[in-house]
C-alpha distance (Angstrom), angle and dihedral (degrees) to the residues before:
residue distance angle dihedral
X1 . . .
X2 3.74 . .
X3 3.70 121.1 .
X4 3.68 131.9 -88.1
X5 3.92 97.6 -137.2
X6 3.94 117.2 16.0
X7 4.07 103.6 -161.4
X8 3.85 110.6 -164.4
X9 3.90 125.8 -163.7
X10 3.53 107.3 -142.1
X11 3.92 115.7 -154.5
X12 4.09 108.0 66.4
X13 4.48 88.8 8.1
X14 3.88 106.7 56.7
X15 4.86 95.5 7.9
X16 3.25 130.7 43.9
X17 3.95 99.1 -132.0
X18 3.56 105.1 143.9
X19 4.44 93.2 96.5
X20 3.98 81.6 54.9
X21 4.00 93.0 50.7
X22 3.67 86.6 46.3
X23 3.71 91.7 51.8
X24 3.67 93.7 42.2
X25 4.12 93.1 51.4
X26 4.33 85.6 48.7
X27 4.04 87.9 50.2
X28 3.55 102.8 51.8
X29 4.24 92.7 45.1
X30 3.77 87.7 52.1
X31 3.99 86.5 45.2
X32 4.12 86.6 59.3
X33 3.52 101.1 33.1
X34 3.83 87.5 -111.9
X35 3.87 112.9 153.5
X36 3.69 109.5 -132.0
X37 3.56 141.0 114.8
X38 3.73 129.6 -148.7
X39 3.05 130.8 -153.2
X40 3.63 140.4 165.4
X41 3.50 98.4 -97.5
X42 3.86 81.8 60.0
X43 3.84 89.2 50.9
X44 3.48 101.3 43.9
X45 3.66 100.7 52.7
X46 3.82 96.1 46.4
X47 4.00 107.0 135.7
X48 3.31 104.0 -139.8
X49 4.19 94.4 27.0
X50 4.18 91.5 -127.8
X51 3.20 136.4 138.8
X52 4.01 92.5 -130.2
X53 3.81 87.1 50.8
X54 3.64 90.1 45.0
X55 4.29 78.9 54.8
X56 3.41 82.2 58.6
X57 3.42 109.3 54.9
X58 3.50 85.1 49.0
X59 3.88 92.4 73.8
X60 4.28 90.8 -116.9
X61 3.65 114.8 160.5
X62 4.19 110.8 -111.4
X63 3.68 85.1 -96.7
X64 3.58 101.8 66.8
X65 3.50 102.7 37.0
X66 4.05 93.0 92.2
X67 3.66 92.2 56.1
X68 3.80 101.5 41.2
X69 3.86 86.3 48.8
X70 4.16 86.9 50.2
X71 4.36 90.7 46.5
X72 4.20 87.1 53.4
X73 3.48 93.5 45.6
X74 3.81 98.1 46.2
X75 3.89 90.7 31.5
X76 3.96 81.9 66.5
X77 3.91 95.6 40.0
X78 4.28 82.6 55.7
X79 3.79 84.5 46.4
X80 3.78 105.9 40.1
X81 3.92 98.7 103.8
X82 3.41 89.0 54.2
X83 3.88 97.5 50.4
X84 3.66 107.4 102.4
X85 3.90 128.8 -131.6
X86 3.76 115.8 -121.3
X87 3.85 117.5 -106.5
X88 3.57 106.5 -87.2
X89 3.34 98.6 30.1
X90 3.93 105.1 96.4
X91 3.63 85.7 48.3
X92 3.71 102.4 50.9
X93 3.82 90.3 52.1
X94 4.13 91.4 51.7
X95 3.76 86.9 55.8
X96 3.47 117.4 21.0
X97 3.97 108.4 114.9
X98 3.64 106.9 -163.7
X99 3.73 121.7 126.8
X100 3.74 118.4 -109.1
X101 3.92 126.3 12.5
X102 3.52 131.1 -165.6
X103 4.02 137.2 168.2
X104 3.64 123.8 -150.1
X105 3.12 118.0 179.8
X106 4.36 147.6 155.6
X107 4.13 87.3 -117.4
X108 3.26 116.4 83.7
X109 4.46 134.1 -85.2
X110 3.77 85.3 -121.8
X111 3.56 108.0 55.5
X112 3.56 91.3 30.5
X113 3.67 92.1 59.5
X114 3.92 92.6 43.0
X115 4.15 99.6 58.6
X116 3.59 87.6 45.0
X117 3.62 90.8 49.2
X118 3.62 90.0 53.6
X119 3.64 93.7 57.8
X120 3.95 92.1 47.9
X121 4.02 88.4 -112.6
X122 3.53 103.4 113.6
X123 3.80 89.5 96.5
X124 3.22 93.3 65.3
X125 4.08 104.5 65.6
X126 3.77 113.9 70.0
X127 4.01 87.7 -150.9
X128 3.53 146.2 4.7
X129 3.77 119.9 -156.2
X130 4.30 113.8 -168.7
X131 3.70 137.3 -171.1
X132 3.60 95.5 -82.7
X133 4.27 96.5 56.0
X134 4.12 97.2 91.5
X135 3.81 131.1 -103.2
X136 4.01 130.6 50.0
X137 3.93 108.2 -79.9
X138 3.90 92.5 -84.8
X139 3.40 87.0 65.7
X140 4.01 86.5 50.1
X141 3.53 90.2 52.6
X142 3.73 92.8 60.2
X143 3.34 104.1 49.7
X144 3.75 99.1 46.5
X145 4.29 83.0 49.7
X146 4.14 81.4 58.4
X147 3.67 100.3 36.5
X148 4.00 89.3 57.7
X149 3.76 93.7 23.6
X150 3.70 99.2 -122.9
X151 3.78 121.4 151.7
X152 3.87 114.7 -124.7
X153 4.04 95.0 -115.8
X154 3.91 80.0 61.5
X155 3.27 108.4 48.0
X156 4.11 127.2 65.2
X157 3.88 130.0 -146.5
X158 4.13 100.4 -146.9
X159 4.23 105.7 -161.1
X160 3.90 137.5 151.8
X161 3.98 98.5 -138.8
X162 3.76 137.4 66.7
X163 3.74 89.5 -109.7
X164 3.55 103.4 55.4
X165 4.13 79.2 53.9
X166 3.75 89.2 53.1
X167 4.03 98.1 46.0
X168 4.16 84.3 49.3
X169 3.98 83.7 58.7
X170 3.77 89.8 35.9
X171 4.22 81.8 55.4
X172 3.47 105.3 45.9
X173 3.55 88.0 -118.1
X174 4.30 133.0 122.7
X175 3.75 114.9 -94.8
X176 3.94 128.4 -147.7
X177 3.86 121.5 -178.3
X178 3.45 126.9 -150.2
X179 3.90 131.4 -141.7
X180 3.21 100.5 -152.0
X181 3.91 98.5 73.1
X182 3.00 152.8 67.6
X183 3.81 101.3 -45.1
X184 3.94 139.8 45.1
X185 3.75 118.9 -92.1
X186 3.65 85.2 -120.3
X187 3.70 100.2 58.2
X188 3.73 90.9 45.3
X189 4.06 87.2 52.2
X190 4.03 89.9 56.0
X191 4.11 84.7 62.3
X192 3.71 90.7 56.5
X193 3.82 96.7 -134.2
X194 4.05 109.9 -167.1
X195 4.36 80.8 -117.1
X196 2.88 147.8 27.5
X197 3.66 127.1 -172.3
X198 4.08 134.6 -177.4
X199 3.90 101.4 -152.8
X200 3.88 147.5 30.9
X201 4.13 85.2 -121.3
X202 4.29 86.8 52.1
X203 3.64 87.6 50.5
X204 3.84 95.4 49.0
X205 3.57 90.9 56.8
X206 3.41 95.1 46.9
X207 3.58 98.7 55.4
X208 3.23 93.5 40.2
């Protein structure tokens, strides 16, 4: 039976951001002088997925970790109209018929609400919870299962990276990976998520 309360991420699940974090990373090396390339292979195996670990990787001294992880995110706030939705995407939200949706995500309320308002789907979420609403995404979880009243074993947590798998667990609540994303259908698989599925069509059915 189809879920109670459907929770999407929304960077690496419903847009295909990861060229603009990339890009972003690149940018604010060259803007210290600090000689590094990213690259997506650098991105997608990031354990935690963060922008600070992502600072990190990138070999930055302790000191500039808290402003390269404040250039990506704002570099993708300047950049989030321009972010595009996967294929599929726009159609799965005109027809999908489950009950209550939500997004909750590490981008922010604001731009998130703005792209899907330019593709006439922001009537279609019930809520959208950003990086500036408090508490890890666990704590996300369980307030959007007691704003809509949904019991965890109902509801399902839908990301692209091993921690959106591991704040579903964290939350009591069922976790399905995507392929599409961020991260390899192999790393995903070493998190055990309760599904796995290949495409935006093989997630429509299941949630439906």
């Amino acid at each position: 039976m189809p879920f109670d309360l459907n929770i999407f991420d929304y960077d690496g699940v419903l847009v295909d951001s990861l060229d603009e974090v990339v890009n972003a990373g690149n940018a604010f090396c060259q803007s210290i002088g600090h000689k590094c390339i990213v690259s997506k292979h650098m991105v997608t195996t990031l354990q935690p997925m963060t922008y600070d670990q992502l600072a990190r990787s990138m070999g930055l001294p302790p000191d500039r970790i808290d402003a390269c992880s404040g250039f990506v995110f704002n570099r993708l706030q300047e950049r989030g109209a321009a972010t595009p939705l996967f294929p599929g995407v726009e159609s799965l939200f005109r027809h999908l018929t489950t009950k209550k949706i939500v997004i909750i995500s590490g981008n922010s309320r604001d731009v998130i609400s703005t792209k899907l308002a330019a593709h006439a789907l922001d009537k279609q979420f019930d809520s959208i919870v950003g990086a500036y609403e408090s508490g890890d995404k666990a704590d996300k979880i369980r307030r959007a299962c007691a704003e809509f009243e949904a019991s965890p074993d109902r509801t399902c947590m839908i990301g692209d990276s091993v921690s959106d798998i591991q704040y579903a667990k964290k939350a009591g609540v069922q976790s399905i990976a995507v392929t599409w994303g961020w991260q390899s259908r192999e790393t995903l698989a070493g998190q055990e998520p309760d599904y796995i599925v290949e495409s935006v069509s093989e997630l429509r059915g299941l949630l439906e």
